[in-house]
C-alpha positions as CSV (number, residue, x, y, z in Angstrom):
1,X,19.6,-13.2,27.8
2,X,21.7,-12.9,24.5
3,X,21.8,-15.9,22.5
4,X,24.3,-15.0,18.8
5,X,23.6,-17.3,16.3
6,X,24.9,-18.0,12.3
7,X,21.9,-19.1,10.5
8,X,23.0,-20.0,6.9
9,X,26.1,-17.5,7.3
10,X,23.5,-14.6,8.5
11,X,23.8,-13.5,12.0
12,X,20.7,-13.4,14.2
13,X,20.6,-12.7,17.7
14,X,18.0,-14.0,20.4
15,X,17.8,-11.0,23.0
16,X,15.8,-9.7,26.2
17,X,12.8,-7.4,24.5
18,X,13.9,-3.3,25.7
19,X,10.9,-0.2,25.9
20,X,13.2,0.6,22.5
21,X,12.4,-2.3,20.5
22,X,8.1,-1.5,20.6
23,X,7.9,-0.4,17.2
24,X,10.1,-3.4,15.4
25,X,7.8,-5.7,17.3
26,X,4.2,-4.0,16.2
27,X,5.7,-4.0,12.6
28,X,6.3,-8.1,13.7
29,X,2.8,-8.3,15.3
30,X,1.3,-6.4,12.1
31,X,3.0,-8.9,9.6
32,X,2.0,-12.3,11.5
33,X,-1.8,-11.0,11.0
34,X,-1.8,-14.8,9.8
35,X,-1.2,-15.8,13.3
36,X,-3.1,-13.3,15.4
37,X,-6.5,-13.9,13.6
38,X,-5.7,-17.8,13.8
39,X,-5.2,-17.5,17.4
40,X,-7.3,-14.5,18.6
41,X,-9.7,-13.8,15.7
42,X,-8.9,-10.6,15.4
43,X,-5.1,-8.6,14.1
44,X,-2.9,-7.7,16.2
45,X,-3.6,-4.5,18.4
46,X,-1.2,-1.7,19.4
47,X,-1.1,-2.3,23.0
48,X,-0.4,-6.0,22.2
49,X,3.1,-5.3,22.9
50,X,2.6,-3.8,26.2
51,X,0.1,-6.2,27.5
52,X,2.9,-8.7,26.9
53,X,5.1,-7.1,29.9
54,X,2.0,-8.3,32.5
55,X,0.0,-11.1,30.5
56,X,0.5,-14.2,32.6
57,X,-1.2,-17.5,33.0
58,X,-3.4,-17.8,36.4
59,X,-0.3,-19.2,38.5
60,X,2.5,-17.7,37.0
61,X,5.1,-15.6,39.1
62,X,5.6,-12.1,37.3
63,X,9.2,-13.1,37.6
64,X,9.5,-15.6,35.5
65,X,8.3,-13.7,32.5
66,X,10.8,-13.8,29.3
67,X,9.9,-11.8,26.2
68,X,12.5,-11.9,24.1
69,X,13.2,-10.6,20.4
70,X,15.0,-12.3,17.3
71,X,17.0,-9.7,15.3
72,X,18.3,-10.4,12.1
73,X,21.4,-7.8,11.6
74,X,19.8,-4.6,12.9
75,X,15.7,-5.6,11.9
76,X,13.4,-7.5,14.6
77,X,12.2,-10.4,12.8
78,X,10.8,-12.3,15.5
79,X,9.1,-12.1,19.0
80,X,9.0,-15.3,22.0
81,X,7.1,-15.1,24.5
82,X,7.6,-17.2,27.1
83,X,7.0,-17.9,31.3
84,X,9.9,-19.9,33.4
85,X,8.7,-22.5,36.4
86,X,5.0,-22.9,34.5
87,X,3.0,-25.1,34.5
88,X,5.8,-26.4,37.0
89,X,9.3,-26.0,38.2
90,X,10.7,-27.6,35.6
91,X,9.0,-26.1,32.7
92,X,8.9,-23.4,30.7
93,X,5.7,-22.7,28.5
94,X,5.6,-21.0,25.4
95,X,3.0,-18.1,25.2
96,X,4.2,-16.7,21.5
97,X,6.8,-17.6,19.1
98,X,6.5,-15.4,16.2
99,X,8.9,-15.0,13.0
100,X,7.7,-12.4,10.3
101,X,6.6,-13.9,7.3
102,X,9.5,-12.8,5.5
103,X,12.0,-14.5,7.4
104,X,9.8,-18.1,7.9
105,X,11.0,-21.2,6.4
106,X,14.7,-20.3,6.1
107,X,15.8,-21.9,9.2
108,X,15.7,-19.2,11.5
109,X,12.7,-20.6,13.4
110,X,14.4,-23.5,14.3
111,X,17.9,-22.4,15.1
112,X,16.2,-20.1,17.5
113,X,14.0,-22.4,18.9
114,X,16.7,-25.4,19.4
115,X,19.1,-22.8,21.1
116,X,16.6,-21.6,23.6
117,X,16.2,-25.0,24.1
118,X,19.6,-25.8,24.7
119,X,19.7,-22.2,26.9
120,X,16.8,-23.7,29.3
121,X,18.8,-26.9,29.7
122,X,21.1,-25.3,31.1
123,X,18.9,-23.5,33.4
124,X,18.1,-26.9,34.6
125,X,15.1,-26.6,32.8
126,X,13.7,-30.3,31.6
127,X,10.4,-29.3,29.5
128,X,9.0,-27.3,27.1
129,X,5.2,-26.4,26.8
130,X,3.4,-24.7,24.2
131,X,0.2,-24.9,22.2
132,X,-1.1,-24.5,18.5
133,X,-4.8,-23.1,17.9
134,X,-6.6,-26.4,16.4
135,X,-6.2,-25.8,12.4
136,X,-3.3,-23.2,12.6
137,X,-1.1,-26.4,10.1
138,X,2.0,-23.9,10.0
139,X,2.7,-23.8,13.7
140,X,1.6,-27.5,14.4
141,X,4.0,-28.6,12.0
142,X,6.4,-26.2,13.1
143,X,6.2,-28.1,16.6
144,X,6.3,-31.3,15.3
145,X,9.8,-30.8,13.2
146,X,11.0,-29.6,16.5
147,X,10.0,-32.6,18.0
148,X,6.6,-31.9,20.6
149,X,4.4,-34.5,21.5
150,X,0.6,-33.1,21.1
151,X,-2.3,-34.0,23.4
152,X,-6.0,-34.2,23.0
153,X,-7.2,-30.7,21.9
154,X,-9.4,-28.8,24.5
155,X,-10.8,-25.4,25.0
156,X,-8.2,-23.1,26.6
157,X,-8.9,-22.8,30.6
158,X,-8.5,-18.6,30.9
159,X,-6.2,-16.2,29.8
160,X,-4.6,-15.5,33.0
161,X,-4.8,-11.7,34.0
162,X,-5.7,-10.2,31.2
163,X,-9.2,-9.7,29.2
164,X,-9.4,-12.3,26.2
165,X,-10.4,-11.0,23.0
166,X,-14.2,-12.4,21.2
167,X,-12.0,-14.9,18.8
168,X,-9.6,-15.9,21.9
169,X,-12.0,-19.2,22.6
170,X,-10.5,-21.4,19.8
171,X,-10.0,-25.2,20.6
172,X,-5.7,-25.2,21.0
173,X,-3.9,-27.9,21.1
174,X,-1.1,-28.4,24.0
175,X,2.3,-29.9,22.6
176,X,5.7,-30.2,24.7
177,X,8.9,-31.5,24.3
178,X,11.2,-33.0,26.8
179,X,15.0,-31.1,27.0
180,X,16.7,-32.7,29.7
């Protein structure tokens, strides 16, 4: 996938994560501490980035794994990872959406998100799925300019194949949006 977009006359592209880009998305990981220790309770790690490759919800077809990164001129800014056909065929579900801390609140975000969802429309994709850890206010309201409804919060129900960290048992709350 390679999504080229103008935000406020600044070119960022939306592109398929490559072996190459590891480093640019640890020094992405490493900056969003704010989000890792909301979400996990602990910072980011260095094998983060390759546990990403393989980290899938119980269900979920190794296939339909997307990890893209956001590049602002020739600097990764931003990291989305996301699984097609979960929690049904015609959703995709958001597992990470991160924009360095430098680059947040200038519209980036939200160009990036609204084009992927207007790239997963036309997959014939009709929903989005996601979740913000309970008290994590940037990324709820984040979800909520973009439009997601939010349900009851609960107690995630695994973390698929992988081994969850101690902080990984936060109450999240699941938000989605209808695309098509």
């Amino acid at each position: 996938m390679r999504i080229e977009l103008a935000v406020d006359g600044h070119p960022v592209t939306v592109r398929d994560l490559r072996p190459a880009d590891e480093d640019g998305v640890l020094a992405v990981f490493a900056a969003c501490e704010d989000w890792f220790t909301a979400a996990t309770g602990q910072p980011s790690a260095p094998g983060d980035v390759q546990s990403s490759f393989y980290s899938l919800p119980e269900g979920a077809d190794l296939d339909d794994k997307v990890l893209l990164v956001i590049d602002a001129g020739t600097e990764i800014i931003g990291f989305v990872d996301a699984v097609r056909r979960y929690p049904h065929i015609a959703a995709v579900s958001i597992g990470a959406f991160l924009i360095h801390p430098d680059f947040r609140r200038l519209g980036i975000g939200r160009a990036v998100a609204e084009a992927l969802f207007g790239a997963a429309r036309e997959a014939d994709f009709a929903q989005i799925n996601a979740h913000v850890v309970e008290g994590w206010l940037p990324g709820r309201k984040f979800l909520a300019e973009l439009g997601f409804t939010f349900s009851a919060p609960r107690r995630p129900s695994g973390t698929g194949n992988r081994n969850p960290g101690p902080g990984e048992d936060r109450t999240v709350i699941p938000a989605l949006i209808a695309i098509g």
